[in-house]
Structure formats: C-alpha cells, structure tokens
TORKOL-373605 format. One record per residue (C-alpha): residue in three letters; residue number from 1; x, y, z. Coordinates in Angstrom, 2 decimals. Each point is the difference from the previous one (the first is absolute). Example, Ala and Ser with C-alpha at 12.3 -4.5 7.8 and 13.67 -1.06 7.14 Angstrom:
# TORKOL-373605
> ala,1,12.30,-4.50,7.80 $
> ser,2,1.37,3.44,-0.66 $
This chain:
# TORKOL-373605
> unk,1,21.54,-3.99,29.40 $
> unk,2,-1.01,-0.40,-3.37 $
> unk,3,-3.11,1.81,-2.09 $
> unk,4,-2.85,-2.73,0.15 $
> unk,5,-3.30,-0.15,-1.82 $
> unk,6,-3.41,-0.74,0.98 $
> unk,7,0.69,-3.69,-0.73 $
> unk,8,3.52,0.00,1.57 $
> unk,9,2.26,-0.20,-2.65 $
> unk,10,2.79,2.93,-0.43 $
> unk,11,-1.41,2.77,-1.67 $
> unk,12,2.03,1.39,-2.89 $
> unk,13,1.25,3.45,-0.01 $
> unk,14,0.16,2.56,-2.87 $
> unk,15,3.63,-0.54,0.10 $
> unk,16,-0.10,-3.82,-0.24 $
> unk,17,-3.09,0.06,-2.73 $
> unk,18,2.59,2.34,-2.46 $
> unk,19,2.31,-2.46,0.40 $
> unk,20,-2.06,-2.91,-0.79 $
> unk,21,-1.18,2.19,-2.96 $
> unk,22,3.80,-0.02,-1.09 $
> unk,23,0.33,-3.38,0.59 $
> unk,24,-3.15,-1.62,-2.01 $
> unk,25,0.44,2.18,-2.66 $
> unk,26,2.13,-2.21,-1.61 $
> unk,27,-1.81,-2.00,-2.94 $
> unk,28,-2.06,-2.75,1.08 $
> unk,29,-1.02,-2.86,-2.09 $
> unk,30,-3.04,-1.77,0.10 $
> unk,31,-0.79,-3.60,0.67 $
> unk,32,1.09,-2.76,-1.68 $
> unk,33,-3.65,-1.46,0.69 $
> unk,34,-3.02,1.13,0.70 $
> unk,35,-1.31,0.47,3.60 $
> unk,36,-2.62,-2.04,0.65 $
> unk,37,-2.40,-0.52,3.17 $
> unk,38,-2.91,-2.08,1.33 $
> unk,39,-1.96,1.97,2.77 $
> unk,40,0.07,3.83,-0.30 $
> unk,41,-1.06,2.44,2.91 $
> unk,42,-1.17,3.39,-1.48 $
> unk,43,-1.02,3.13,1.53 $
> unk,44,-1.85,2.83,-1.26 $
> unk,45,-1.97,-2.55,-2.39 $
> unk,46,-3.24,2.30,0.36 $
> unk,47,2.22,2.96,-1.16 $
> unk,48,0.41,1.06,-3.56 $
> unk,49,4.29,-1.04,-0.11 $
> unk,50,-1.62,-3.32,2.26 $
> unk,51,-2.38,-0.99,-2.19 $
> unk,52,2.30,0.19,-3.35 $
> unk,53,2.47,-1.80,1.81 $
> unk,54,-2.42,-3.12,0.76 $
> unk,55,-1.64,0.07,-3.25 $
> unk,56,3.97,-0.27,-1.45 $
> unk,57,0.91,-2.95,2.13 $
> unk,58,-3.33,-1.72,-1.08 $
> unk,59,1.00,-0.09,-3.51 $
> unk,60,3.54,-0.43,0.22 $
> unk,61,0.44,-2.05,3.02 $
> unk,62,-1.41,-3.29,0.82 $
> unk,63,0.29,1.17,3.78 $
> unk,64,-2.68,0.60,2.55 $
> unk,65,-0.39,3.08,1.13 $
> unk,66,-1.09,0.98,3.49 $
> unk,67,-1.31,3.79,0.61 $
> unk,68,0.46,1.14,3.23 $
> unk,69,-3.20,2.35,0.73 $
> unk,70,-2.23,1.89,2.26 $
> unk,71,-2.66,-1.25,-1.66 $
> unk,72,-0.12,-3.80,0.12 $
> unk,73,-3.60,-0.59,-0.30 $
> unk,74,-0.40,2.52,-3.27 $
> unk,75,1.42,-2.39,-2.82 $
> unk,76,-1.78,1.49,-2.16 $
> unk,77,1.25,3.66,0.32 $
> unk,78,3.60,-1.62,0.35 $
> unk,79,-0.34,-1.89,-3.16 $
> unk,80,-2.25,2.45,-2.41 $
> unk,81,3.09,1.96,-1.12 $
> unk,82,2.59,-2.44,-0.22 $
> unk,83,-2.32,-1.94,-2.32 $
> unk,84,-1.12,2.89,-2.07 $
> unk,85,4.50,0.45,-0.31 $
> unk,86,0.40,-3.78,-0.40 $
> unk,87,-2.95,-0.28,-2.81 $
> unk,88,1.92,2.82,-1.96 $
> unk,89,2.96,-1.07,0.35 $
> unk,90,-0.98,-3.82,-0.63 $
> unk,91,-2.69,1.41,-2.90 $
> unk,92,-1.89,-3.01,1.07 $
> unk,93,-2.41,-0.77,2.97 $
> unk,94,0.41,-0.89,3.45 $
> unk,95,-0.41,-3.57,1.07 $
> unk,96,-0.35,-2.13,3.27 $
> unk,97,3.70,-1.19,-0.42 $
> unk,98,1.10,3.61,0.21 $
> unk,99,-2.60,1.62,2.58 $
> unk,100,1.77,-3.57,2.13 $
> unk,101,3.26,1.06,0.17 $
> unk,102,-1.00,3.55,2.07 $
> unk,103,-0.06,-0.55,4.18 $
> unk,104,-0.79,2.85,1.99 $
> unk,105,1.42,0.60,3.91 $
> unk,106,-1.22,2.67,2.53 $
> unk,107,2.89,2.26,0.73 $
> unk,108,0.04,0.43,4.16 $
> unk,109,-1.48,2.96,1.32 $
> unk,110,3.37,0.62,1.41 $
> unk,111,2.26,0.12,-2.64 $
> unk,112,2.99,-0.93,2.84 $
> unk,113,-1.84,-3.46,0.04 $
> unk,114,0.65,-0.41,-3.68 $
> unk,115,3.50,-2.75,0.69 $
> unk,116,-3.00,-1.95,1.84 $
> unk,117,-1.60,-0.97,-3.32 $
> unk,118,3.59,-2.47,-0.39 $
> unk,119,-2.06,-3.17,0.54 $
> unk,120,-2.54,0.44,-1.97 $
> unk,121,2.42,1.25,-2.99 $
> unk,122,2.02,-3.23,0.63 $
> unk,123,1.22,-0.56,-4.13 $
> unk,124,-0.19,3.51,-1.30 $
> unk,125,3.26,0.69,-1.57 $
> unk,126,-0.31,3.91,-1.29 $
> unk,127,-1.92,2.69,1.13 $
> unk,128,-0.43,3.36,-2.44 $
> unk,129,-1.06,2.86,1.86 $
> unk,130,-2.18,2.68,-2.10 $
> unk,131,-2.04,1.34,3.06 $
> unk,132,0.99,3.65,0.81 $
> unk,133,-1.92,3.51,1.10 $
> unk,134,0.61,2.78,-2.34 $
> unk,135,-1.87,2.49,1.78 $
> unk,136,2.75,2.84,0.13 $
> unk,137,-0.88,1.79,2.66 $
> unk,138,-1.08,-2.64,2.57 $
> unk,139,3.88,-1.01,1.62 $
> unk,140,-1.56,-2.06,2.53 $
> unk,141,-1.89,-2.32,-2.05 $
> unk,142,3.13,0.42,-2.91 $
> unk,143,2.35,-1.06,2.82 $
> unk,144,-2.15,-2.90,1.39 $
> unk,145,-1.01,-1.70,-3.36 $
> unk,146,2.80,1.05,-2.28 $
> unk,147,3.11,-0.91,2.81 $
> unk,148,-1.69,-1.79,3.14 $
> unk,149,-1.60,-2.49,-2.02 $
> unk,150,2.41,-0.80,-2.06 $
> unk,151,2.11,-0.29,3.00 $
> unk,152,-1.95,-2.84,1.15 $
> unk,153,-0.77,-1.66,-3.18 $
> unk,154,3.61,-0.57,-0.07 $
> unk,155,0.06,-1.49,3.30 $
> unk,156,-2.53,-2.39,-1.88 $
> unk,157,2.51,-0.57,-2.36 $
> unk,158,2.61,-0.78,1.87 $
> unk,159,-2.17,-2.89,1.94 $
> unk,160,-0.81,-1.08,-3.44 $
> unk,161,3.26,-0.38,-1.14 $
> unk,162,-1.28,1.70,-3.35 $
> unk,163,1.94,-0.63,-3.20 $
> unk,164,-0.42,3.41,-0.69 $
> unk,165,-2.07,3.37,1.08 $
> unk,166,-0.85,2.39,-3.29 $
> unk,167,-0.79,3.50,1.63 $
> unk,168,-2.06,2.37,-2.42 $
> unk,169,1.03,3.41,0.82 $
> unk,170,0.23,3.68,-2.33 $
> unk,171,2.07,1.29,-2.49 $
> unk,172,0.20,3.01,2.42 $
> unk,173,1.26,-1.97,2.90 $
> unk,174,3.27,2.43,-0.75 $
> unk,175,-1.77,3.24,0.58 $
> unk,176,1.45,2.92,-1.27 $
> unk,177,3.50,-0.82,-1.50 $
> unk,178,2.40,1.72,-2.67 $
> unk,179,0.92,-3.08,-1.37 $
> unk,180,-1.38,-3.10,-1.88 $
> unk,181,-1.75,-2.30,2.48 $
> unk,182,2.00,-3.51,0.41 $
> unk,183,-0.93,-3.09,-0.77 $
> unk,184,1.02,-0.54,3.99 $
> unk,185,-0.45,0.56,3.56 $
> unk,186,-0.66,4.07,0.26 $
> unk,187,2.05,2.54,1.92 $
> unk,188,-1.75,2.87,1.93 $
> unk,189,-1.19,2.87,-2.52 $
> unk,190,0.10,3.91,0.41 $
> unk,191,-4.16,-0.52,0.56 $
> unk,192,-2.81,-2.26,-0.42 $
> unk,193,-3.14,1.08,-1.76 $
> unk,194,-2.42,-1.20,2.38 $
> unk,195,0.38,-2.54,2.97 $
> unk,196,-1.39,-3.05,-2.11 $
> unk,197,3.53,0.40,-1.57 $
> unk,198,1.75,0.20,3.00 $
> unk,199,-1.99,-3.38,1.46 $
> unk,200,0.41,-2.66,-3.23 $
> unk,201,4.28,0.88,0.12 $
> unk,202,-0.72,-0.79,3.54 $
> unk,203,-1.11,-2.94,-0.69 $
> unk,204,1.98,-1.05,-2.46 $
> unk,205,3.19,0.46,2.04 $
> unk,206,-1.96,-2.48,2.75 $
> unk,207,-1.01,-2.37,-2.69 $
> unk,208,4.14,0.16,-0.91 $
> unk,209,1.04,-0.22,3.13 $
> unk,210,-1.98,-3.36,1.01 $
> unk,211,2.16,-2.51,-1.43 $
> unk,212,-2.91,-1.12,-1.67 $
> unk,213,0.87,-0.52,-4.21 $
> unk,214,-1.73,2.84,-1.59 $
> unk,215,-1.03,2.18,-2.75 $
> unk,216,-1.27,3.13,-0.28 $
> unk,217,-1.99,1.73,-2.27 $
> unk,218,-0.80,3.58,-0.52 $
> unk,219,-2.79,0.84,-2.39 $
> unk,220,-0.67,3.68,-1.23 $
> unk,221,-3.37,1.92,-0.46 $
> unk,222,-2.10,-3.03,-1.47 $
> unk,223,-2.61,0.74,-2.63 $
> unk,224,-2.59,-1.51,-2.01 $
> unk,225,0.98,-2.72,-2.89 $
> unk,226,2.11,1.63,-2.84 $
> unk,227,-2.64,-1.35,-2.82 $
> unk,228,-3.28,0.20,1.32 $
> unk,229,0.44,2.15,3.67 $
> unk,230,-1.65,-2.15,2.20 $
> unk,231,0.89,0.41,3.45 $
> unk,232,-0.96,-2.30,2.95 $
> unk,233,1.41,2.40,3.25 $
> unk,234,-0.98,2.99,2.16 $
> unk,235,0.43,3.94,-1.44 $
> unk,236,3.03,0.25,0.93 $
> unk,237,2.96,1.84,-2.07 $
> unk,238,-1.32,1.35,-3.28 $
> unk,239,-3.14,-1.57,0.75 $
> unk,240,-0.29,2.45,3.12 $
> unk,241,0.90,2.89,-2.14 $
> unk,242,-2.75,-0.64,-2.55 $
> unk,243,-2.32,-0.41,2.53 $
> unk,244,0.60,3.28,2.03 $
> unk,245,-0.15,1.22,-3.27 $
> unk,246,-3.42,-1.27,-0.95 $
> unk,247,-1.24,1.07,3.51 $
> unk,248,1.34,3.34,-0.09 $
> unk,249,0.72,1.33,-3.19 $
> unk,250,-3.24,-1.70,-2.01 $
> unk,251,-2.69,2.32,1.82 $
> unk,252,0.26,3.02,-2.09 $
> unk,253,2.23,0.76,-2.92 $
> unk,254,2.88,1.78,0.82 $
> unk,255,1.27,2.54,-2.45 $
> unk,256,3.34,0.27,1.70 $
> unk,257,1.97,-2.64,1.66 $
> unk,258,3.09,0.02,2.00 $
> unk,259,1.97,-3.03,0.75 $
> unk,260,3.41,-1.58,1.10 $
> unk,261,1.78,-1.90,-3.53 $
> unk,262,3.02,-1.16,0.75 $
> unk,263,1.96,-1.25,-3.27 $
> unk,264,1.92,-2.83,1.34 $
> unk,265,-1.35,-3.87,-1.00 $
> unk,266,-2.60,-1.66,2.24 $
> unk,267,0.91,-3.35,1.25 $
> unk,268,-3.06,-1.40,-0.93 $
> unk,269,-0.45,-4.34,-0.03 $
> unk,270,-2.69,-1.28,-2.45 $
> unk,271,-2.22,-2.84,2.34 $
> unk,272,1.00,-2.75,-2.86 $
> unk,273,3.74,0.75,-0.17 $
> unk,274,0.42,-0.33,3.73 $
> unk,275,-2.01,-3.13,0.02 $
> unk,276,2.46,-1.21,-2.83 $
> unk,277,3.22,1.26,1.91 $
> unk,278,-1.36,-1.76,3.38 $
> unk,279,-0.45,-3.10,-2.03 $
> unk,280,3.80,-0.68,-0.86 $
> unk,281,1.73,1.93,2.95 $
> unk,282,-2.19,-2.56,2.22 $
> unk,283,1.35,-2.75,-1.90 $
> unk,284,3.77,1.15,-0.71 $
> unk,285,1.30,2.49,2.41 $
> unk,286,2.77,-0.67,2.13 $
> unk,287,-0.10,-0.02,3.81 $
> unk,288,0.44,3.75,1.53 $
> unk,289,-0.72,1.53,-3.72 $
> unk,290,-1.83,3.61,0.19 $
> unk,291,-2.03,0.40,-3.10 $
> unk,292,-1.12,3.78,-1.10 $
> unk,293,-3.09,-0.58,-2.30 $
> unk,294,-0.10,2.83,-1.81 $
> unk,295,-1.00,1.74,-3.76 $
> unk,296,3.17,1.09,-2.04 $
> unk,297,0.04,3.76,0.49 $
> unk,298,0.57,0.38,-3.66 $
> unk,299,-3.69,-1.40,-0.46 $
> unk,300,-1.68,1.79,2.80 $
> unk,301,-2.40,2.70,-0.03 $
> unk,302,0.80,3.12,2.19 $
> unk,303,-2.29,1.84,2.52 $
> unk,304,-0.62,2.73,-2.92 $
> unk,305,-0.66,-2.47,-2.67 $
> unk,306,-2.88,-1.69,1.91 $
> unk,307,-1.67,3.59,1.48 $
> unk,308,-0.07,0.76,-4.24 $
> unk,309,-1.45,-3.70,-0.12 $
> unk,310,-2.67,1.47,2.14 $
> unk,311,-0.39,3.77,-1.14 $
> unk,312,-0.14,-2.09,-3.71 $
> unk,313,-3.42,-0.90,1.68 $
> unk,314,-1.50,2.80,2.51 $
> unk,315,1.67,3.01,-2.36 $
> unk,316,-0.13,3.11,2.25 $
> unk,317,0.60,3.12,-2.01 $
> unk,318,3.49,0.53,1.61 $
> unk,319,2.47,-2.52,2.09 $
> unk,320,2.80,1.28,2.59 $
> unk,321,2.79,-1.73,0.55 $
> unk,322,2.11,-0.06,2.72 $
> unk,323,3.46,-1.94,1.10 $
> unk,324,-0.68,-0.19,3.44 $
> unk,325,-2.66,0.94,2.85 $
> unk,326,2.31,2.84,1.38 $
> unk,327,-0.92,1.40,-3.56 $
> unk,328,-4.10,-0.12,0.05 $
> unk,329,-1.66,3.07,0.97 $
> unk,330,-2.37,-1.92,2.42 $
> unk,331,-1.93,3.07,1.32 $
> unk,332,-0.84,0.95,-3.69 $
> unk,333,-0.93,-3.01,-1.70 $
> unk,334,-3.95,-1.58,0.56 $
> unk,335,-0.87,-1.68,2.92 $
> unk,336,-0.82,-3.77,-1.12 $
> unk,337,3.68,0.38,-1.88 $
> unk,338,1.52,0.83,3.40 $
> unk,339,-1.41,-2.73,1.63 $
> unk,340,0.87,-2.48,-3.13 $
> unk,341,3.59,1.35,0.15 $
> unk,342,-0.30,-0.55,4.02 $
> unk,343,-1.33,-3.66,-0.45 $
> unk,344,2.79,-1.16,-2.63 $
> unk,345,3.06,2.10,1.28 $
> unk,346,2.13,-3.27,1.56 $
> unk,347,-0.70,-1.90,-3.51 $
> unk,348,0.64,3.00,-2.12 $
> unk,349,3.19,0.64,2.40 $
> unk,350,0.99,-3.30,-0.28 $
> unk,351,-0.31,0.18,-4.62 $
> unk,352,2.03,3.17,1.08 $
> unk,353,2.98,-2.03,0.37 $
> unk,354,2.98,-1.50,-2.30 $
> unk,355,-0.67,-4.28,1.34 $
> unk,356,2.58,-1.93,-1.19 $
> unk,357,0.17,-3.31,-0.35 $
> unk,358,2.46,-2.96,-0.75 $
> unk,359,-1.75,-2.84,-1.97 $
> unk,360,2.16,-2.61,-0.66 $
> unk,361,-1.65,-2.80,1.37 $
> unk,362,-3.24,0.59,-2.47 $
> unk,363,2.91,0.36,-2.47 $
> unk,364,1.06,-3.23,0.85 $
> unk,365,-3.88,-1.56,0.02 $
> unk,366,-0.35,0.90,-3.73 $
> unk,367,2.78,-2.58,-0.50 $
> unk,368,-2.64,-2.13,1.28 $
> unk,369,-2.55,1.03,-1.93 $
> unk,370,-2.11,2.91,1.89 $
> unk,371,-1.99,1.95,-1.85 $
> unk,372,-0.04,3.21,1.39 $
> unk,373,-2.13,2.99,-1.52 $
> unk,374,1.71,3.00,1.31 $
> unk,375,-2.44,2.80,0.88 $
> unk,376,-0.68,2.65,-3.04 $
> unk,377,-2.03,2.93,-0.51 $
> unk,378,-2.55,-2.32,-2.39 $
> unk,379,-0.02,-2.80,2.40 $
> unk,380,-1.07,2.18,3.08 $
> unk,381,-2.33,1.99,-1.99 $
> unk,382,-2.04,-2.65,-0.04 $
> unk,383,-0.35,-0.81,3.54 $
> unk,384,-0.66,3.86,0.16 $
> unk,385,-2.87,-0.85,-2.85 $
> unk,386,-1.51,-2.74,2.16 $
> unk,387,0.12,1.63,2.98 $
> unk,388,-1.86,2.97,-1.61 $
> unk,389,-2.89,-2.67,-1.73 $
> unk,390,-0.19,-1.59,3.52 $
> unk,391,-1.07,3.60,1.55 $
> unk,392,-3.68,1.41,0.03 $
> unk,393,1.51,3.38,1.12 $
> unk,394,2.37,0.59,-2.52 $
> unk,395,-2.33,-1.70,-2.55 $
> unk,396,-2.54,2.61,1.35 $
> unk,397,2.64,3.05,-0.67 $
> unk,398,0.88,-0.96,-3.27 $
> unk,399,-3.62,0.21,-0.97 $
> unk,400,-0.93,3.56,2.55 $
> unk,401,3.03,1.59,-1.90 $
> unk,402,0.12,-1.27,-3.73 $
> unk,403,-0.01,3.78,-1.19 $
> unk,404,2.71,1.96,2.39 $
> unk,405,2.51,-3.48,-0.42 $
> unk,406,-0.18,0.75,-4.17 $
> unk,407,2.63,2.59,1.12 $
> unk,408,3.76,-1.10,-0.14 $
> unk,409,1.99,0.64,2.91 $
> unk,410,2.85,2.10,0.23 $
> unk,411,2.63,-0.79,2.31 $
> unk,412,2.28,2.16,2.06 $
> unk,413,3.25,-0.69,1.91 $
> unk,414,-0.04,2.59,2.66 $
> unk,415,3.90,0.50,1.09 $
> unk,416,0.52,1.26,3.60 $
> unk,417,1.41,3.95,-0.28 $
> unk,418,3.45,0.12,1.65 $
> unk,419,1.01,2.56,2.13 $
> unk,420,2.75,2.02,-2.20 $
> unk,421,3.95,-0.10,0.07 $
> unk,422,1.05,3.06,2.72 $
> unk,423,1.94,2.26,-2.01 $
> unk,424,3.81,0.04,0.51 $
> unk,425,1.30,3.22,0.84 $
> unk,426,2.42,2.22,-2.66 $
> unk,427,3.04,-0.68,0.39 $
C-alpha cells in the first residue's frame, strides 16, 4: 500500500522529490499571457506576508479578494495594515471602491471542516495561501497550521475546481544542503534548521501533489523598505535580533562583547522588492513554477558586516569574534551576553550557513520589467537606522553613554587553538 497524506493523496518520498528536482530543472518559460482571476481566497491576510499580498492584488488586480479569518467581526484590525501597505504602495488614499472589493469568512473551528466552506465559495477560482506558524519550537502547532491546514485547504481546492493554488512558503524549505537550492520540488537535506523548515517543504510537496495547478513561492528573511525602512510585520529575523539586542545589551554599556559573525551573505528580502517580485510572478508564472525570492549574494550584507553596523552605534571598547558557538567561551563572557547569544543561537546558526539559491525565474521577471533592489549594506542600514529612532531604549543608551561610546572599537577574531600534530617517530 502506498504512502498517503493527511488529505489522501500519495505522499512523495525523498527519492521521488530528487527526481522531480531533476526533472523540473529544465528551463521553464513563462506565460504567453498574463494570469488573470476574478474571486481570490487568501489566508494569512492579518499576517505581515498576508497583508502585502492583499494590498498587491488591490492595486494590480481588479479581483475580489476574500480573507479567510478567525476574526470575522474585526474588519478593522483585518484591514488597518493592508491599507497602510496599499496607501504606500498606491501613494494615494483609500476609497469606498477599494475598502468594497475585501470580504471576510470565519475559518471553522475545526480546520477538518474547512472543504465545507465549498458552497459558500461557489465562483472563487484561486486561492493563495500566506497563513503559516513560525514558532520554531512548537511542532504541534508547526505541524497542524503549517501541513494539516494546508492539507485541507487543498481539499477546498479541489471542490473548487481552482484555476490555480499559489502556496507561500521559505527560502529555507531545503534545510541544510551543500548545494544551490532549485528552482523545484526539494529532495531531503542532511538537516533542517528548525521544524518550521521541515513543515512549509511539507507542505509544499502536498500542495504538488494535489493535482491542483500551482505555484510556489519561497521568500527569504523579509526586511523593511530598501529607501525609507518601513516595515509593516512582527520582530521576526533581524528584527528579533535587534530587539534582543535592545532588551539585553542596552541596559549598561558593555566594554567587552562577544558574539557569533559568520562571514557568509545574509539572504535578506527588502518589503518593496518582494511586493514587486509577487506582483509579476502572480501575473506570469507558469503552472508548477517554484520561485526563490531572494537578494543576489554579491549585494548582500554578511552576519559580520551588520554586528559592525551595530558596534558602529553602541561602540564597546573591544569586540570578540567568533565563527561558531562551539568557539564562545560561554562560562566567561557576562551574563546578559550569554543569554543574548542563547536567545539568537538558531538565527545566528542559521547566517552560519553557505544558502544557495537558483534565481532564474526573477531573472526571467526583469525581462518583464521587475524592479528588484537587491539587499546592500546601505539599504539595510537604514532599516537598522529606523529601527534604532523607533526605540526609547536604545534612544535612552545612546544618550546614558555618549562619553564611553566616543571610544572606537577594536575588533578581534578569536581562532579556536588546535590540538598539535603527534610527532612522528625517527626513523
């Protein structure tokens, strides 16, 4: 008997995912016209990815757009991001004909019931799925919102009979891999960083497996807007490392400070270039395309260049270095460092490795004319420089310590001692 999932179809194996890998990796092309639909099921609309999606299709669709919440009698909560997105991206206000083309449905309290909401869905012809939990260390709720529910929201689909079903997932869906990520269904790696990984490829081999058409997309760590930094979503990412930063390291001054800096790029997303990627891949990616949306390496910032972003700014007297946690003399180094180090170690773990990433379908989207800023060391300085304004604490530190931060630091790249050669015997 064959492997099924949660929603009956065959699951697919590591063995049958490489394949598939080898198979799609041939060059695709993309459409000879643009996609185009009327009615528009989203998820995750009151999520940061959510909300960017819906303010997208309101200004480059003429569709309606139903948002499929727990929250069906808060419109207001729903709506307040998605127009603050919408008026940005718009630079103009919101209007009646706009706010008109947003519905809102009750998910079920049972997500199993979800293929129930068919009737009342009769004429919606795509669904895009942004809802997800990225809580990495709670598997139950990772496996029941990242994999169950998608499960049955493509049981939805297939009722439906969807023109297509555009599955937002991560650019880390491949967890730990020596080689370049594929624009393509993913084999099993050596080792996934966290479980969240482990869930979205989950899910994306369901939403592949469905016979629904698809595409899937796989954002990296998004940031604030490369010009000005604003960011609509939750601290997560860099935002969570600034912010364990400003609760733990903006107390007191620390003289010394010992930290993880890998040197390997960050695959960091500005908020306006994957707004301006989503925009044509909706419109002009083929059926069963898998889209990495990611910064060119050559452009991005490493793990060291952003903690000298921030030492730039707090200036301890002296900064260690280190290439790995194995390295960091935990016992030795202060307390509130420990628990900083402690707090960020699967993000700095994760910078710790060489991603990879094929990008020919945004190669492909510039033919179309995307304009995508790549993230630089300039560009996420100043979402860095807005986070800091938006912060009383740090704002508070710069002030408390004006005299000890007229020092400038010196850095040190503590190498691990290795245990010497044995000596050969004399001949």
């Amino acid at each position: 008997m064959k492997p099924q999932n949660v929603n009956g179809a065959p699951r697919t194996t590591a063995a049958q995912a490489t394949n598939r890998s080898n198979t799609m990796s041939k060059p695709q092309q993309l459409r000879d016209q643009a996609f185009v639909a009327q009615r528009i099921l989203v998820t995750g609309a009151t999520g940061y990815v959510g909300s960017l999606v819906v303010a997208s299709l309101l200004r480059d669709t003429a569709a309606q757009i139903i948002c499929l919440t727990r929250q069906p009698n808060d419109r207001e909560s729903l709506l307040a991001p998605i127009v603050e997105e919408w008026e940005a991206q718009a630079q103009g206000c919101w209007s009646d004909a706009v706010d008109s083309r947003v519905q809102q449905m009750e998910l079920p309290d049972d997500l199993a019931d979800l293929p129930d909401l068919a009737s009342a869905l009769v004429g919606v012809d795509e669904i895009i799925h942004c809802a997800g939990c990225v809580d990495y260390h709670d598997m139950p709720k990772l496996q029941a919102v990242n994999v169950e529910f998608t499960a049955h929201l493509l049981v939805l689909a297939r009722r439906l009979e969807l023109t297509r079903f555009v599955y937002v997932s991560t650019a880390y869906a491949s967890g730990y891999q020596p080689f370049s990520t594929a624009e393509a269904a993913l084999p099993e790696p050596v080792l996934d960083p966290t479980h969240y990984t482990r869930t979205k490829r989950e899910a994306e081999r369901l939403v592949a497996a469905s016979g629904v058409p698809f595409v899937v997309l796989r954002p990296s760590i998004l940031i604030g807007t490369a010009e000005t930094g604003r960011y609509s979503g939750k601290r997560y990412g860099l935002y969570q490392q600034w912010m364990g930063l400003e609760r733990l390291a903006c107390d007191r001054y620390h003289p010394e400070f010992h930290t993880v800096a890998p040197e390997l790029p960050l695959n960091l997303l500005h908020q306006d270039a994957f707004c301006a990627a989503f925009k044509l891949a909706y419109h002009w990616l083929p059926d069963g395309a898998y889209m990495n949306m990611v910064s060119a390496p050559e452009t991005s910032p490493s793990m060291r260049v952003l903690w000298d972003m921030w030492f730039e700014l707090t200036r301890p007297q002296t900064v260690y270095y280190y290439g790995s946690f194995d390295d960091v003399p935990f016992k030795d180094i202060p307390t509130r460092q420990r628990a900083y180090l402690t707090f960020a170690r699967v993000n700095l773990e994760i910078a710790s490795h060489h991603w990879q990433f094929n990008t020919g379908w945004l190669d492909q989207l510039r033919s179309k004319g995307l304009l995508f800023r790549d993230a630089t060391t300039p560009t996420v300085r100043t979402c860095q420089d807005r986070f800091v304004a938006s912060s009383p604490q740090i704002r508070s530190y710069l002030l408390r310590f004006a005299a000890e931060r007229e020092t400038t630091p010196r850095y040190v790249d503590v190498v691990p001692e290795t245990a010497p050669l044995p000596q050969l015997a004399a001949l």
